[in-house]
C-alpha positions as CSV (number, residue, x, y, z in Angstrom):
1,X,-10.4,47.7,45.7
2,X,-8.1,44.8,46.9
3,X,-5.3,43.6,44.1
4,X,-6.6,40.6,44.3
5,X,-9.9,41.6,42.4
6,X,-8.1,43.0,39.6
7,X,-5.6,40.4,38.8
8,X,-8.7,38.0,38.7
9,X,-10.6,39.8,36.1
10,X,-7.6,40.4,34.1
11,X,-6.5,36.3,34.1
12,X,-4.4,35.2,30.7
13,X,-5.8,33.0,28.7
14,X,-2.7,30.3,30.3
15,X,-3.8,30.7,33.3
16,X,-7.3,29.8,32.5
17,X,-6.0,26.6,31.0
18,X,-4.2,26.1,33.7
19,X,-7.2,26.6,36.2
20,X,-8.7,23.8,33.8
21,X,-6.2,21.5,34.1
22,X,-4.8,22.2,30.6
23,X,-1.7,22.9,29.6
24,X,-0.8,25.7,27.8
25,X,0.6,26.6,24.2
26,X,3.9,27.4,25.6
27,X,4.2,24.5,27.7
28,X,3.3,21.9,25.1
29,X,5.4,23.7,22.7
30,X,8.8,23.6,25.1
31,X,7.7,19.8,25.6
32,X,8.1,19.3,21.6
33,X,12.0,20.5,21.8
34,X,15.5,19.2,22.6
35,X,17.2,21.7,24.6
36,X,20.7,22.2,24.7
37,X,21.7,25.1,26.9
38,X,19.6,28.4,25.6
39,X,19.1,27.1,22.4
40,X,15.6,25.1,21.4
41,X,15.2,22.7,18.6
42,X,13.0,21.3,17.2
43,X,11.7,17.7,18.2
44,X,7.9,17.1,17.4
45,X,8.5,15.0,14.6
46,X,11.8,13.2,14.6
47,X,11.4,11.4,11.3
48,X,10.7,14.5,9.6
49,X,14.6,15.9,9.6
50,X,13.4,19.6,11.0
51,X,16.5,21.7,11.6
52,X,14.8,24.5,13.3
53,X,16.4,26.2,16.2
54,X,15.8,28.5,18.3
55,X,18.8,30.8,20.4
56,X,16.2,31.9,23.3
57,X,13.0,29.9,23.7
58,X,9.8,32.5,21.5
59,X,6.7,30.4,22.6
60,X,4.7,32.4,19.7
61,X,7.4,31.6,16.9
62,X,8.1,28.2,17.9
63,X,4.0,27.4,18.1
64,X,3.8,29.1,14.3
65,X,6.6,26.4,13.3
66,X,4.8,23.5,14.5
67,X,1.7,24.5,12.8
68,X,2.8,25.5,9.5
69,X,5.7,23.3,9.4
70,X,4.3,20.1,11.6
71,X,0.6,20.3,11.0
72,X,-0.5,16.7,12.1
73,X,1.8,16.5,14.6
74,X,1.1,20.1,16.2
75,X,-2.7,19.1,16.1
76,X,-1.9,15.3,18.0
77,X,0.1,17.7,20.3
78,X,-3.4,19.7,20.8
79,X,-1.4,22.7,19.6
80,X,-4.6,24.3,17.7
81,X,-7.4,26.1,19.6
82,X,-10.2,23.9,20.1
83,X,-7.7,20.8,18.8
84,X,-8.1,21.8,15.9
85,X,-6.5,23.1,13.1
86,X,-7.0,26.9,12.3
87,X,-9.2,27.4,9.4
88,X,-8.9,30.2,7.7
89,X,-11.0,31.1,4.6
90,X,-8.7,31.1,0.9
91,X,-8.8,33.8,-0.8
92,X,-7.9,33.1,-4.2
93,X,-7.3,36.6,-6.7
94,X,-8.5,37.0,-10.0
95,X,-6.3,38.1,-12.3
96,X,-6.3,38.7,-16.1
97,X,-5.3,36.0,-18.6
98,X,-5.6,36.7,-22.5
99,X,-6.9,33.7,-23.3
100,X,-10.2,33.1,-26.1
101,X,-11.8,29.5,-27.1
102,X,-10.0,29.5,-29.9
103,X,-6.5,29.4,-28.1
104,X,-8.1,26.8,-25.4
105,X,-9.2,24.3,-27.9
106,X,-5.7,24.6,-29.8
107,X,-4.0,24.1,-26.6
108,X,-5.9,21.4,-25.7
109,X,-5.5,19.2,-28.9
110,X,-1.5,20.0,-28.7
111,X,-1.4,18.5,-25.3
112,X,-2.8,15.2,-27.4
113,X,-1.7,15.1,-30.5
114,X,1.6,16.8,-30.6
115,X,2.6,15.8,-26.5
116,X,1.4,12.6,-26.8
117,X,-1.3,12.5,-23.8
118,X,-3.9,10.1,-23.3
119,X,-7.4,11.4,-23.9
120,X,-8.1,10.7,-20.3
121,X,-5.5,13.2,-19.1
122,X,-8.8,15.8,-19.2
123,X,-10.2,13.7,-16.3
124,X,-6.8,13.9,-14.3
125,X,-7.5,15.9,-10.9
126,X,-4.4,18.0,-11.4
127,X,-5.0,18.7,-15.1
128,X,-8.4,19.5,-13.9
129,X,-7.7,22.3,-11.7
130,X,-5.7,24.2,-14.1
131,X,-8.2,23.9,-16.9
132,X,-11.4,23.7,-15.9
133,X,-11.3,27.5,-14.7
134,X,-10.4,28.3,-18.0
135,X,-13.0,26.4,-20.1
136,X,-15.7,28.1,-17.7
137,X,-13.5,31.8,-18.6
138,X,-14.4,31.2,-22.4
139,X,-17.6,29.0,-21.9
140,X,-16.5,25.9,-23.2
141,X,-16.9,22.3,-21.7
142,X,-14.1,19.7,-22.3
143,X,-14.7,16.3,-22.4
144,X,-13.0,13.2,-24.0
145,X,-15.5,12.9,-26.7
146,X,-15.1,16.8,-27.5
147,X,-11.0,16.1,-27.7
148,X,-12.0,13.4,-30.4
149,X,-14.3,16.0,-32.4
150,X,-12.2,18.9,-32.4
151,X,-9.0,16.6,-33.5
152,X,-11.0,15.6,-36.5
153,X,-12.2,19.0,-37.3
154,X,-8.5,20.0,-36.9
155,X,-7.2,17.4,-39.2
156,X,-10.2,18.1,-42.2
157,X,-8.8,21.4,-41.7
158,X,-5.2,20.4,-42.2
159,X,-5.9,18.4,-45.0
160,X,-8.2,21.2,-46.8
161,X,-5.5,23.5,-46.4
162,X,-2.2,20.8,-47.7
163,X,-4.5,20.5,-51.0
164,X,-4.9,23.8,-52.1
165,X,-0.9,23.7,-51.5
166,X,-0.3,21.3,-54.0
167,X,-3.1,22.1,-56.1
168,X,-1.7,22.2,-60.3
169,X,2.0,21.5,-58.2
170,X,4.6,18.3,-59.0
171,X,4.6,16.5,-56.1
172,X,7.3,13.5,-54.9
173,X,6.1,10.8,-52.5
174,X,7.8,8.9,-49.9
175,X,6.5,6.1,-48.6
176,X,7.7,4.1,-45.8
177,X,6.4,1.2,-43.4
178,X,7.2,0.6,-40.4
179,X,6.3,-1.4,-37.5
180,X,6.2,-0.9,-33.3
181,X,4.9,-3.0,-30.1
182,X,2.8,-5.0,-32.5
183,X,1.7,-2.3,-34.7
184,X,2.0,-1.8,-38.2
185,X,1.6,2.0,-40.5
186,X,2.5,2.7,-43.6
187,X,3.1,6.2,-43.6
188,X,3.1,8.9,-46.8
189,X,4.7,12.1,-47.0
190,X,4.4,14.8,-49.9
191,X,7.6,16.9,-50.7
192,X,6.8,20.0,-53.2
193,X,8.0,23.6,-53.6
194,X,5.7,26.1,-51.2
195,X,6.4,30.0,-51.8
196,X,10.0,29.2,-53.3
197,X,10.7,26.5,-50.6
198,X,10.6,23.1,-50.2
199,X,8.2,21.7,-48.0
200,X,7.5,18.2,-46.5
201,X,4.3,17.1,-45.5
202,X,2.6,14.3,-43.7
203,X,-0.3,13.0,-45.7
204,X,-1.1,10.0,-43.8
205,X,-0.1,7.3,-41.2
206,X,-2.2,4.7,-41.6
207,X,-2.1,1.5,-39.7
208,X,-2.5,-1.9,-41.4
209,X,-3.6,-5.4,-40.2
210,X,-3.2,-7.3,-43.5
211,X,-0.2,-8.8,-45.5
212,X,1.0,-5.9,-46.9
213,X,0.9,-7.1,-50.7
214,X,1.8,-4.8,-53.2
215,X,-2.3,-4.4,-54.2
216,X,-2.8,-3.5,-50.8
217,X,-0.4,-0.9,-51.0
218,X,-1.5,0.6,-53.7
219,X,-4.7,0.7,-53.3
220,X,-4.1,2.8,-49.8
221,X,-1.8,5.3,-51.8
222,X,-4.3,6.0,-54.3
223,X,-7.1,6.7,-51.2
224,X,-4.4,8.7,-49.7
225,X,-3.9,10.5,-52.7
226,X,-7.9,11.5,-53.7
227,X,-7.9,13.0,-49.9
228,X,-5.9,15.6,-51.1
229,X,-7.1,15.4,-55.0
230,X,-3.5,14.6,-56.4
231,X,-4.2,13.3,-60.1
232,X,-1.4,11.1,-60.8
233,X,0.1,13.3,-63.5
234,X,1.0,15.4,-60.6
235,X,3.2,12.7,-59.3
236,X,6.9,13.6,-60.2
237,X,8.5,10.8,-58.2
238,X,7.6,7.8,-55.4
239,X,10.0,7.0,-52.8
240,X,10.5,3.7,-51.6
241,X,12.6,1.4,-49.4
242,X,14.3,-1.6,-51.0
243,X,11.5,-3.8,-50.1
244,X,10.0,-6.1,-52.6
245,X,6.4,-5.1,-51.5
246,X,7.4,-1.5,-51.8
247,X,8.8,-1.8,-55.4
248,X,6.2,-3.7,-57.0
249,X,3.7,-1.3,-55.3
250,X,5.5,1.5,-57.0
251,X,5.1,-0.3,-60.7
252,X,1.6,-1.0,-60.3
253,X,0.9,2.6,-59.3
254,X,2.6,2.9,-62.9
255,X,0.4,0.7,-64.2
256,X,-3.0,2.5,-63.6
């Protein structure tokens, strides 16, 4: 059988594109570099500070660059079968996480209440994709209005557990007021001995948009202070600023 047969049948995929009038991988690729003696760099995208080089020109490595590296450019270049991108199916592994709903749901309220994110941040794409496979894991949905109803529960929890703490206990108060971008809170801590320590806790921070007269005041410790069921005979001391408001607050607390 003539040579000519057989070289026929076994054509290269280049020459084919060649008998089509296209060029080949190889030859777009040596198109998309500066050439300086035997070495080969990169050029495709000038703006894009590629430092590749090659030493002797590899059509296959220099082709994998430009796709990986250079993927709009290699594909305006027509350096994808078809003109396309390769597509390739993602495989993504399952792995083992200990993780339960509990965990999730104290994770999540953190992220609010002790990070400082916006409620919203559950609708964020990125947050999304790292939680959302989780809360499906432990069959849980997470929304904004869920956030606000386990933050609540949380807090009831919190202030359950603070007043079986100071149950029958002496307790000092501090209060303090203070105010931010417009926004004004009188806040109340409770200092009192815990398992032979001395602990401090947070018993309210509670915003105000009134004068804040002395009545006022008081009036906000004393429903601060039946949250927790703290009898005033309990109350060993009150902590104030020098602030007229504050003082006479403290007397008429006294006074009751």
């Amino acid at each position: 059988m003539p040579i000519g047969v057989n070289s026929s049948v076994g054509c290269s995929s280049m020459q084919r594109k060649r008998a089509h009038g296209r060029k080949s991988f190889a030859e777009i690729a040596k198109e998309c570099c500066k050439i300086e003696g035997i070495k080969y760099y990169c050029a495709i995208d000038p703006d894009s500070g590629c430092t590749y080089i090659q030493e002797n020109f590899d059509s296959g490595n220099l082709v994998r660059h430009f796709r990986n590296k250079h993927k709009t450019a290699a594909e305006i270049k027509g350096l994808f079968p078809d003109g396309n991108q390769e597509k390739r199916s993602r495989v993504i592994t399952k792995r083992l996480v200990s993780v339960d709903k509990r965990t999730y749901v104290e994770g999540t309220i953190k992220l609010v209440t002790q990070h400082n994110l916006p409620l919203n941040c559950f609708q964020w794409e990125g947050l999304k994709m790292l939680l959302d496979p989780i809360a499906d894991a432990v069959n849980i949905k997470v929304s904004r209005s869920n956030i606000k109803v386990w933050i609540s529960a949380a807090a009831n929890k919190l202030k359950s557990i603070m007043a079986v703490e100071m149950k029958h206990k002496l307790v000092s108060i501090k209060l303090d007021s203070a105010s931010r971008h417009g926004r004004h809170v009188l806040g109340i801590n409770a200092q009192y001995e815990l398992n032979g320590k001395l602990v401090i806790r947070t018993l309210g921070m509670i915003e105000v948009d009134q004068r804040q007269t002395a009545v006022f005041l008081r009036d906000k410790v004393l429903e601060t202070l039946r949250v927790y069921d703290l009898k005033l005979d309990q109350i060993f001391s009150i902590t104030v600023d020098n602030g007229s408001n504050m003082v006479a607050t403290v007397k008429k607390i006294n006074l009751r």
